[in-house]
Each structure stands twice: as C-alpha cells, then as structure tokens.
C-alpha positions in Angstrom: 0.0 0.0 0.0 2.9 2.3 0.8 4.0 1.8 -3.0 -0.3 2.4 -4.5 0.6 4.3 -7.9 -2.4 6.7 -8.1 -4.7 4.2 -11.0 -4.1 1.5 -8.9 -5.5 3.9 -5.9 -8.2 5.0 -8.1 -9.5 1.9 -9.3 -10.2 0.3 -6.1 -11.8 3.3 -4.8 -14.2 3.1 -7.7 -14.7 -0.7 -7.2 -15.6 -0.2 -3.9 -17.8 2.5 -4.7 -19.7 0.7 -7.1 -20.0 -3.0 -4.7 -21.2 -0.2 -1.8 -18.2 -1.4 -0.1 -17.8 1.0 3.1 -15.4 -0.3 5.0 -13.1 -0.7 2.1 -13.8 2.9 0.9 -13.3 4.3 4.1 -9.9 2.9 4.2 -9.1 5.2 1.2 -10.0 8.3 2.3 -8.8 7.4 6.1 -5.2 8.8 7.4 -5.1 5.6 9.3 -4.6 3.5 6.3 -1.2 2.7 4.8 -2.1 4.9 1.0 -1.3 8.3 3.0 2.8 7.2 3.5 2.6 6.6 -0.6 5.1 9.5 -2.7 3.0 8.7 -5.5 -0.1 9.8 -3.9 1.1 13.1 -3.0 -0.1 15.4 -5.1 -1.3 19.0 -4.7 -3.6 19.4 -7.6 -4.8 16.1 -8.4 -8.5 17.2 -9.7 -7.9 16.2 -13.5 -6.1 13.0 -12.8 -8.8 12.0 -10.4 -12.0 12.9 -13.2 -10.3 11.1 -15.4 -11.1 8.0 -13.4 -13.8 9.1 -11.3 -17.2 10.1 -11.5 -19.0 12.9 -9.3 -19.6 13.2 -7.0 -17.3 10.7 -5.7 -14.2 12.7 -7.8 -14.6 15.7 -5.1 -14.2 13.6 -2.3 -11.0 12.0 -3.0 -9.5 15.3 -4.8 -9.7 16.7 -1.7 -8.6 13.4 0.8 -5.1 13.6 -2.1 -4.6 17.4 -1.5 -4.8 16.9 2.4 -2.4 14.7 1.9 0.0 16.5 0.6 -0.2 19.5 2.7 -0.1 16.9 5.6 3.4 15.7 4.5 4.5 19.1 3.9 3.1 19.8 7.7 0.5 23.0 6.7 -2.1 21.3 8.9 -4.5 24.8 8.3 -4.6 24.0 4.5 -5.1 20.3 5.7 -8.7 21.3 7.6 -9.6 23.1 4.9 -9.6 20.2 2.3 -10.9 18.0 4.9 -13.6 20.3 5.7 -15.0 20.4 1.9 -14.4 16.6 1.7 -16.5 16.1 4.4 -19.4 18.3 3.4 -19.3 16.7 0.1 -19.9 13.6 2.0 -22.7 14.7 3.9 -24.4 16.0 0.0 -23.6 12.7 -1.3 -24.9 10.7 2.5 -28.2 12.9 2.0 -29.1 11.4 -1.1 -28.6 8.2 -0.4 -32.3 7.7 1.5 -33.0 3.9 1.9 -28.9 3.0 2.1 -26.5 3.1 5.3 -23.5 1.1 4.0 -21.2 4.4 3.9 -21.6 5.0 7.6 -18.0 3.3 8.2 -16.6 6.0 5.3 -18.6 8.6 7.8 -17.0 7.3 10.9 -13.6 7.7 8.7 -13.3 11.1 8.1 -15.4 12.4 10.9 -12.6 11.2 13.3 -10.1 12.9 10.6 -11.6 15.9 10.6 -11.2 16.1 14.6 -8.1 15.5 14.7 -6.3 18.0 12.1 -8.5 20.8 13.9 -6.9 20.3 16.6 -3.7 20.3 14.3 -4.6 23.6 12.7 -5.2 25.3 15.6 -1.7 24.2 17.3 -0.2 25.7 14.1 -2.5 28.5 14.2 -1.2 29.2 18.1 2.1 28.8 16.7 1.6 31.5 14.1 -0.1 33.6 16.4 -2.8 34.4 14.2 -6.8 33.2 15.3 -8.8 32.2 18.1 -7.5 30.0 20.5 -9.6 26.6 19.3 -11.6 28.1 16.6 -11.1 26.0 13.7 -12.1 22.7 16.3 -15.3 25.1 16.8 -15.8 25.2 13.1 -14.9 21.5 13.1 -18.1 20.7 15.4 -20.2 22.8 13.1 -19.3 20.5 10.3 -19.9 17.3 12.6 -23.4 18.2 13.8 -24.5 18.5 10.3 -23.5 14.7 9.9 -25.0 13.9 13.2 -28.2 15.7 12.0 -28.5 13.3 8.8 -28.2 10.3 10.9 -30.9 11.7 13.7 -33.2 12.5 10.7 -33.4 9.1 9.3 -36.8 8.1 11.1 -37.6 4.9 8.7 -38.6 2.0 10.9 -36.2 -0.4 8.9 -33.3 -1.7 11.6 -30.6 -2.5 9.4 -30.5 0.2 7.0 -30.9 3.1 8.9 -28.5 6.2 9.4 -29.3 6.3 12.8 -26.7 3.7 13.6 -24.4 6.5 12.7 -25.8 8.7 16.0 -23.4 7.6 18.6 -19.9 7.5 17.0 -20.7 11.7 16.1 -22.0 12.2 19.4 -18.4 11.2 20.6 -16.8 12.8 18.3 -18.7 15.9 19.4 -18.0 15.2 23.3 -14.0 15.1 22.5 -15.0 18.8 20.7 -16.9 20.3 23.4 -14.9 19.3 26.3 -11.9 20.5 24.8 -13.0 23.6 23.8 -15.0 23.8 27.2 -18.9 23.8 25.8 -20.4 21.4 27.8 -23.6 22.7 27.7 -23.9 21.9 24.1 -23.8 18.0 25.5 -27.2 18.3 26.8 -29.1 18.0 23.5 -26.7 15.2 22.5 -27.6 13.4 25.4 -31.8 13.5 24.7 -31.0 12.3 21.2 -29.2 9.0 22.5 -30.8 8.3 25.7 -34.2 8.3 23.7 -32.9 6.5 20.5 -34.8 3.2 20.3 -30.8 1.8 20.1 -29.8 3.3 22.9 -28.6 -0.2 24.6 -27.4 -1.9 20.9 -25.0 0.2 19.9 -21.1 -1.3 19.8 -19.5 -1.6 23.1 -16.6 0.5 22.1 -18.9 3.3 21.5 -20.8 2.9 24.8 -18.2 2.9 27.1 -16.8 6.2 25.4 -20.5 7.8 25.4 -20.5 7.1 29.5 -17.1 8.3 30.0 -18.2 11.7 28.6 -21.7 11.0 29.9 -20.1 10.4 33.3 -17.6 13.0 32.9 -20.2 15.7 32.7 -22.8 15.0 35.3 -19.3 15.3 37.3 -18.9 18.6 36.6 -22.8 19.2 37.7 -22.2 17.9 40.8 -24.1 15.2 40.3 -22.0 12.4 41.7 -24.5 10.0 41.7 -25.1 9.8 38.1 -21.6 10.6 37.5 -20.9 7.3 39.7 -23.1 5.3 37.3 -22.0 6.0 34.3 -18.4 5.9 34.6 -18.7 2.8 36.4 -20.2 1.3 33.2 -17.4 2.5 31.4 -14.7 1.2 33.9 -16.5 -1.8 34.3 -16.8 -3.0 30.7 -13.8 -1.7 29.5 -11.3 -4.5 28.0 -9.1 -5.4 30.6 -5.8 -4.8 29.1 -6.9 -1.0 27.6 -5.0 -0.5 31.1 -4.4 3.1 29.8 -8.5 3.4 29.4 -9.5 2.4 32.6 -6.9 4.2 33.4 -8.3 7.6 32.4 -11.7 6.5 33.7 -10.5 5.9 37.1 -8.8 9.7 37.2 -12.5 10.9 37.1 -14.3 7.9 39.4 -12.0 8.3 42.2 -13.1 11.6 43.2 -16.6 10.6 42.6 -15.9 7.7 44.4 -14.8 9.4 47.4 -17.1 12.5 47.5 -19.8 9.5 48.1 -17.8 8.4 50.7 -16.3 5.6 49.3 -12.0 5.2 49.6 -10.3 3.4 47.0 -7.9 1.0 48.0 -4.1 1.2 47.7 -3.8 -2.0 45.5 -5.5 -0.4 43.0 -4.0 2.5 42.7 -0.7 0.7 42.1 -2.3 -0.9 39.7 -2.5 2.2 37.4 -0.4 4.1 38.8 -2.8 6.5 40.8 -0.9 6.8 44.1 -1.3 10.5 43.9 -4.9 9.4 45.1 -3.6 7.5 48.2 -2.4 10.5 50.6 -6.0 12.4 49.3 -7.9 9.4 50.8 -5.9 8.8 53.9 -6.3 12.6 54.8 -9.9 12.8 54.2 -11.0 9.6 56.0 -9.1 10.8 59.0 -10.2 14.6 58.9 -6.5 15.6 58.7 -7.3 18.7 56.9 -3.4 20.4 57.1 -2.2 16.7 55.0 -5.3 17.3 52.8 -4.3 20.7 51.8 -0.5 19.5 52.1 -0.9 16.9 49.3 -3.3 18.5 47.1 -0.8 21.2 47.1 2.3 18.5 46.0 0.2 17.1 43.6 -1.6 19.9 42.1 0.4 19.8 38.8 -1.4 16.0 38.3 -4.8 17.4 39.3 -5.0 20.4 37.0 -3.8 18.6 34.3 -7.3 16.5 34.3 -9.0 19.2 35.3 -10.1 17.8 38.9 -8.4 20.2 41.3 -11.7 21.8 41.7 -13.5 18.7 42.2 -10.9 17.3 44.4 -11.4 20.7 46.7 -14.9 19.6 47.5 -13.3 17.1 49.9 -12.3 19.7 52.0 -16.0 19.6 53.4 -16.0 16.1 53.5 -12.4 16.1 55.7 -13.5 18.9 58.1 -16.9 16.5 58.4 -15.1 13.7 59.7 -12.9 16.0 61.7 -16.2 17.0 63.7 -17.1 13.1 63.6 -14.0 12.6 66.1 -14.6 15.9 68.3 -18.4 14.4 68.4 -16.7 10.9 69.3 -13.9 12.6 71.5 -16.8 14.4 73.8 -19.5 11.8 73.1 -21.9 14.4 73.3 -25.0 15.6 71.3 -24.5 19.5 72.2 -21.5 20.3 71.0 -19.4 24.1 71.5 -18.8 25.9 68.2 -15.6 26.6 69.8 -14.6 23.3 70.2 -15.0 22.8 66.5 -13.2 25.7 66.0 -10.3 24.6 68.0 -10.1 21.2 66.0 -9.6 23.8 62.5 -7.1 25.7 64.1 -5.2 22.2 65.0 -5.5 21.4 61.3 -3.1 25.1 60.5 -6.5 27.2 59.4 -5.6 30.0 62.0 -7.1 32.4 60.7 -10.9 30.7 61.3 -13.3 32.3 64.1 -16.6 31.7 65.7 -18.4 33.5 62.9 -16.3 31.3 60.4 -16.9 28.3 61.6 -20.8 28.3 62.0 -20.9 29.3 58.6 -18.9 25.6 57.6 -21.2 23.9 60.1 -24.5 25.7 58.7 -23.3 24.0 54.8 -22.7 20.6 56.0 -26.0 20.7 57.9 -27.8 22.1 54.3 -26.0 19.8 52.7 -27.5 16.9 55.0 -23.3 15.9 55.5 -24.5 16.9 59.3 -27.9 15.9 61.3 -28.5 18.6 63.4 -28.9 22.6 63.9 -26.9 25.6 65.2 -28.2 27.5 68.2 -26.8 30.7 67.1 -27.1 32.7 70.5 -25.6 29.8 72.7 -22.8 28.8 70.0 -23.6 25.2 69.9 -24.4 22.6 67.3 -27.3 20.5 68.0 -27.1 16.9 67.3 -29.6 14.4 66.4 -29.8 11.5 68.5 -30.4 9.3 65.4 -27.1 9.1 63.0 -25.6 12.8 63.5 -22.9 11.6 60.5 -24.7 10.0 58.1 -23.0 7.6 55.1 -22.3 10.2 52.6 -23.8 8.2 50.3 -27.4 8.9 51.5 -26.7 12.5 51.3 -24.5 13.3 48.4 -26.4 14.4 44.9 
C-alpha cells in the first residue's frame, strides 16, 4: 500500500464505490490506512487526474482526501482542515441522497474522526503563528460534525438494518471530544436527549458505549451530580477491556473523586495498579479529617490534578475532611450539644488559623444544608445541636 501508484488507488476506490463497499472505501480516504505514506499519492492538484477515473460526486471527495495529503506531508495542517472540511461536506451531500442505504456510515466514521483530529492540528499551528482564536477551527470542526450527526438523527424509517441512525453515537463522541476540549459542555445536553431516547440506545457497539458514558459520566461530574456521575463511569470502567490498562486508566482519574465524595476510599492496590498513588495520601487525609495533610498533598500534587481538570473537584473534599474532623470531636466528647468553639479549636489544630466563631458556624451551617450533618446551630448559645439518630450520616445517603 505504501508503493499504491495513483490508477491502482483510483481503481479500487471506484470498485468499492460501485460494490457499496464501506469499510473498504473508508480505508481510502482514512489517514489511518497505509495509501497516505505513498510518494506517489502526494499530489497538490490532483482534480484532473482523479475525473479522469472518477465520477462525481465521488471525484470531489478523494481530490480533496489527495490534496490533504500533501499538505499533511508538507506539515500545513491549516490547509489540511480546509480540504478535509470540503471533503466532508461533500460527504454529507452525497450521505443525503442516499435515503433507503446506510453502507457508507464506516466511510462517515472515517473522516469524521479525521476531521477532529487536524482541527486540533490547525489550531496548534494557528497558536504557533499567532494568528486566530484560540480553538476556533475545532469550533468550526463541530459545526461541520453536527450537520452529519443531523443526517443520521433525521433518518426516522422503521427499517433496523439500513438506517443512518446507527451512525448517532460515534458523532456524538466525536462531538463530546469537541466540546470538552474547547469547554462547551452545555452543548452536551441536546446530545444526550437524542441518544438516551434512541430506540438503540442499549445496541450500539460496546466501544462506542463505554466512550458515550465516559463523557456521559464525565459531565454530570462537573454538575455535581456524583450519583449519576458514579453510574455512568462505572459502566465504562467496568466494561472496559481489561488490558486497555491506559482506558480504565483515564476512567479511574475521574471515578476516584466521585468515588470518594460518596464516601467511598479506594484501596491502595488499586492505585498501584494504574499508577494513581497520587490518590492514596488524598484518601488517607480525608478519612481521617486531617485537613493540614489534605491541603499538604493537594498542594504536591496539584500539577497531576490540574492537568485533568479535577483540582476543583478534588477541593470539595475539604467539606467532606472537616466533616469527619467533627465526627472525632463528636466521638472525642460523646456528646449531642456540642461548642462551636470546640469545633473551631479542631480547625485551628488542622493550620487554618485564621478561622473564628463566625467562620466556623458558617462551615457547620453547609454541612448541615448539605445533609453531610444531622442537626442545627443555636446561634445565640454557639452550639451545634445533634440528632440522637445518626448525626454523620454515610455520605452516600446525602450526596447528589
């Protein structure tokens, strides 16, 4: 394939076409296929060589898969979009057409993924160059995306096997890797109605599951919905292939800190596992209530947590850490009327010196709202109020 001379190239594309072969069509116009490292498809004006062979509208399409080509190889990833942006739109002209027929889905899933992935090429370059918005081609990349996911949504004929809306879930995760890259979650929620009322909702491929509840997961994270953040990455982690050790890998950076907001810790073994020891120290601190290792070690591994974009998430476990630092004042005193000051006393211990009465009601008065606590404050005596009946409650009974 390395050696394809262009007829050779040609002439399979158009066998292909013409036996509605789309997984061997796909290959041609994919950078994942072994044609692309060929000298003798390199070519920056190949129209008329191509019409010579091909017909329309397929002759558009693979003029402009050869010219990304070339301006791959000669690394002008910018140019490289743009050809990839008209090949794909082409697509979608040709994919509109073709009503009762689904077989070029896999071409679809081809250059969808392509298209993704020199955006976010053109817009290192652009960066480079210091010309553009930061991200706006992969915005104009998702544009281009949803008008492919549209076709496939569209498709609302009852026959199983020939519909485009077997398409639906591969763009949707295309689209995910957009928006949470260039920070749009809320353009998620629309995706999300489409798939969890599609009629193939549980038959889609594994592969593309697991990915859709990452994302899924990912994002009712960032709601603060651990719950239903719990769920769905659990699904993914769960039925991801054992040895995709680097997957499950990436799906336990985000269902840790779920995990333990819940009130569950994860055990060391399997953080050595996959390499996730930077969880360890965040667990022991929290279950403990040591709030001066907490901020300590959140502090070492910052860098890490940033990176994923957790630190935030991770801070939430402050609450949790001062919670079961009032667990062992409660347990200390054994007492259902507990000082304020007491409480505060047990914060300064921790290194927050600069807390005071006011301060610390205010701390006590969220982890009551936020059920982490069973009681109230008696603001003019400066005591929290207990309830007899499980003061502390599992934070799974009280977390969203």
């Amino acid at each position: 394939m390395a050696h394809l001379t262009l007829n050779q190239y040609l002439q399979q594309i158009d066998n292909a076409w013409r036996s509605r072969d789309g997984i061997s069509l796909a290959d041609f116009v994919s950078f994942r296929h072994a044609h692309v490292a060929s000298s003798k498809l390199q070519m920056e004006n190949p129209e008329s060589s191509v019409e010579r062979v091909l017909e329309p509208p397929m002759d558009e399409i693979v003029a402009a898969h050869l010219k990304c080509v070339w301006y791959v190889n000669n690394q002008d990833f910018v140019q490289a979009y743009y050809c990839q942006q008209l090949l794909v739109q082409a697509f979608v002209k040709i994919f509109q057409m073709q009503r009762d027929q689904n077989w070029a889905l896999p071409v679809m899933y081809a250059i969808c993924i392509d298209l993704r992935l020199l955006a976010q090429q053109a817009d290192k370059l652009l960066a480079l160059r210091g010309s553009g918005r930061p991200l706006e081609t992969l915005e104009k990349a998702a544009d281009i995306l949803m008008s492919c996911f549209r076709v496939c949504a569209a498709d609302n004929r009852s026959a199983e096997e020939s519909t485009k809306r077997w398409g639906m879930l591969a763009l949707v995760n295309q689209l995910f890797k957009v928006y949470f890259r260039i920070n749009k979650l809320h353009l998620c929620k629309p995706l999300i109605r489409a798939i969890e009322s599609s009629p193939y909702k549980d038959q889609f491929s594994l592969s593309q599951q697991i990915t859709y509840k990452y994302y899924v997961g990912r994002k009712h994270m960032f709601a603060s919905d651990y719950k239903s953040a719990d769920m769905y990455l659990t699904f993914a982690f769960e039925r991801c292939h054992k040895k995709s050790v680097r997957n499950k890998r990436l799906i336990l950076i985000y269902l840790i800190p779920v995990k333990m907001l819940l009130g569950y810790m994860p055990q060391r073994g399997m953080l050595e596992k996959y390499d996730l020891l930077q969880f360890w120290e965040v667990a022991e601190a929290v279950k403990v209530g040591n709030l001066e290792l907490l901020n300590n070690v959140m502090q070492h591994h910052e860098a890490f947590f940033i990176k994923f974009g957790i630190f935030l998430i991770l801070e939430k476990l402050k609450y949790v850490c001062i919670r079961n630092l009032f667990k062992k004042v409660f347990d200390i005193l054994k007492m259902s009327r507990i000082p304020v000051a007491a409480l505060m006393t047990a914060l300064k211990l921790m290194k927050i010196d600069d807390i005071d009465i006011s301060e610390t009601m205010c701390i006590l008065a969220n982890l009551i709202n936020e059920g982490k606590i069973k009681g109230y404050i008696s603001f003019h005596h400066k005591i929290l109020v207990l309830s007899k009946q499980q003061a502390f409650p599992p934070l799974s009974m009280v977390t969203r």
